[in-house]
C-alpha angles and dihedrals in degrees: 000000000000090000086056089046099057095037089060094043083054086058108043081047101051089040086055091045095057088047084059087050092041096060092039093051080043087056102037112023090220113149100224085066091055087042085055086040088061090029095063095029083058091041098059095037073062092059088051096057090047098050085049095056084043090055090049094243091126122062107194131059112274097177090115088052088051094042091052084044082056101041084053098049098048085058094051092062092044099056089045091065103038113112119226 
C-alpha cells in the first residue's frame, strides 16, 4: 500500500514538474527546458510501468523497460545542463 502511495505521489510530482517545463519552454524556446519537459513526461510513464507490474497486471518482468526509461531520463537531465 506505501509503496502505491508513493508511487502515485512520483507521478503526480514528475507530471507537475513537466507542466513547469512545458510553460517555460512555452515562454523562452530554450531547449533544456524541452529536454526536462520529456525527462519528467518519461519519468512518470516509468512510474507507471512500475505501479502496473506492482498491481500484477503485467505478467512479465518489465524491469529492463524500466532500467532503459532510467537510463534515458538520466540523459535527459544530463543534456539540459550541459553548457555549450
Amino acid at each position: 500500500m506505501m509503496e502505491l502511495l508513493l508511487a502515485i505521489v512520483t507521478m503526480v510530482l514528475s507530471l507537475l514538474l513537466a507542466w513547469v517545463s512545458f510553460v517555460a519552454y512555452r515562454k523562452s524556446h530554450l531547449r533544456p527546458a524541452l529536454y526536462l519537459l520529456m525527462a519528467f513526461i518519461l519519468l512518470a510513464l516509468k512510474k507507471v510501468i512500475e505501479g502496473l507490474s506492482l498491481a500484477s497486471w503485467i505478467e512479465r518482468d518489465v524491469g529492463v523497460v524500466t532500467a532503459i526509461l532510467e537510463v534515458m531520463v538520466l540523459g535527459l537531465l544530463l543534456v539540459s545542463m550541459w553548457r555549450r
